[in-house]
C-alpha positions in Angstrom: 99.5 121.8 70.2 96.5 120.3 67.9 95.9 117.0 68.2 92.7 114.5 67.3 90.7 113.1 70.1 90.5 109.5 70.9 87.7 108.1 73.3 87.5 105.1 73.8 84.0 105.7 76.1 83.6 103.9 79.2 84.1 100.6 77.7 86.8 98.5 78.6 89.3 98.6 76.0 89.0 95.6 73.3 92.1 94.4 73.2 95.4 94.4 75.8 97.4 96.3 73.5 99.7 98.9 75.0 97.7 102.1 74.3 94.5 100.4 75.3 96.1 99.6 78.3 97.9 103.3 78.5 94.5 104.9 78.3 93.2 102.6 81.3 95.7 103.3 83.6 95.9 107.4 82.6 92.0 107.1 83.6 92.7 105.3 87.0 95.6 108.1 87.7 93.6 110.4 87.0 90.3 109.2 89.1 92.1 108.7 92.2 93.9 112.0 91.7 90.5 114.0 90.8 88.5 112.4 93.9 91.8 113.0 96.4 92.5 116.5 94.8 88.5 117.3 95.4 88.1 115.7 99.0 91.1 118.1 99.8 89.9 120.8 98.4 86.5 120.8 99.5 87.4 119.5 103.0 90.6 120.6 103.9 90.0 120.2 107.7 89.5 116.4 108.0 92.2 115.7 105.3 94.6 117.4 108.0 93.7 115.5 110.7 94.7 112.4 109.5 97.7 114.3 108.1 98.7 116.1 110.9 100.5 119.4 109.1 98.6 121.9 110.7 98.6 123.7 107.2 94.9 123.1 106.2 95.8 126.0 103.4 98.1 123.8 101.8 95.6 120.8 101.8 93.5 122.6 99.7 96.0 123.9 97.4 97.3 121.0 96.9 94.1 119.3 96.4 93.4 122.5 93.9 96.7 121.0 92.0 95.6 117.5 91.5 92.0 118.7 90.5 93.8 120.4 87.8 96.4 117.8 87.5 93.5 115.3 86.8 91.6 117.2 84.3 95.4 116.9 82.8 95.6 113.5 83.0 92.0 112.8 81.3 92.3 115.7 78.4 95.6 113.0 77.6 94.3 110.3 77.6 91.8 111.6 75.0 94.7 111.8 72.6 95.8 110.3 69.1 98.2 107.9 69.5 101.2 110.0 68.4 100.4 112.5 70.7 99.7 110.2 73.7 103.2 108.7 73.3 104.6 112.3 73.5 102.4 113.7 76.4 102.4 110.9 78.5 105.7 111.2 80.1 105.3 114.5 81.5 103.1 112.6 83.2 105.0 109.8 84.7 107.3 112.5 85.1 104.8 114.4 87.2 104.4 111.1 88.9 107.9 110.9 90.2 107.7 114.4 91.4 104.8 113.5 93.8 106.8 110.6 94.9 110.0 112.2 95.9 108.4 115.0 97.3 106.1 112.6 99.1 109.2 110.9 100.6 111.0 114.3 101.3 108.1 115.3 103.3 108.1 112.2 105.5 111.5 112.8 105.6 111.6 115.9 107.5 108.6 115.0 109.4 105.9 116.6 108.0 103.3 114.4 108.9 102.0 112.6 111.7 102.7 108.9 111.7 99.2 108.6 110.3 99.9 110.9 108.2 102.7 109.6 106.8 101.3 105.8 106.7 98.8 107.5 104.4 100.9 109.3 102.6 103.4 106.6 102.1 100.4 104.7 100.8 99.2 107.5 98.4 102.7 107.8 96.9 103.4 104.0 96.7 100.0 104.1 94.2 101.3 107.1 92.5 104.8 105.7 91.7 103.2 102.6 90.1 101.0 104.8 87.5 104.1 106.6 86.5 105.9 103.1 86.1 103.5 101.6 84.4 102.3 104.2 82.3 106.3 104.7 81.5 106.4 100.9 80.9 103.7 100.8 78.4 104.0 104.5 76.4 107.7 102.2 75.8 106.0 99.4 74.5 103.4 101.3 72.7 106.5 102.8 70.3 107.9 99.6 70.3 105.0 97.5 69.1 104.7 100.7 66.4 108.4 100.2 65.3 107.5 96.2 64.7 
């Protein structure tokens, strides 16, 4: 898949148009994900003992994923328009996944209570970036169509 590359820079977007606004929240998702994915991977141990699993090898797989997951997020964010409305959601589809499992793992227990406060937390955040990133990649082709 070619696409152009869009960057916007550090600035904050100009206007409050959808894609400005898409491209802002892909960049949060994918900050919190990169720093949460690193702190995993690089210190599995503590991660776990707010957790609570016991599985300090999954931590840092996991935290491998969101690295990589992140890197995802940003390399989108980067592009054109047309592409950005077709990438994006995979994205918010990737989103959901976390959620559900995030609620499937509480579920059966996986986590310590703190753990699963924390968790809860994390996927609470995570479900609003894939709403809101589903919610404006909508009004992005909608605002194209007018």
């Amino acid at each position: 898949m070619t696409s152009s590359v869009h960057d916007e820079g550090m600035e904050a977007p100009h206007t409050s148009s959808p894609e400005s606004l898409l491209r802002m929240v892909l960049r949060a998702n994918a900050t919190t994900s990169g720093f949460g994915g690193l702190a995993a991977a690089i210190a599995p141990g503590p991660i776990d003992d707010v957790l609570g699993t016991g599985q300090e090898g999954w931590v840092r797989l996991i935290g491998i994923g969101l690295v990589a997951f992140a890197a995802l997020v940003v390399a989108t964010s980067r592009f054109d328009r047309a592409e950005l409305a077709k990438a994006v959601p995979g994205i918010s589809l990737g989103d959901g996944s976390w959620v559900i499992g995030t609620v499937v793992a509480i579920a059966l227990g996986w986590f310590s209570t703190s753990g699963a406060v924390a968790m809860g937390l994390v996927g609470v955040m995570v479900g609003m970036f894939g709403v809101e990133q589903a919610v404006l990649v909508r009004s992005m082709s909608r605002s194209a169509a007018t």
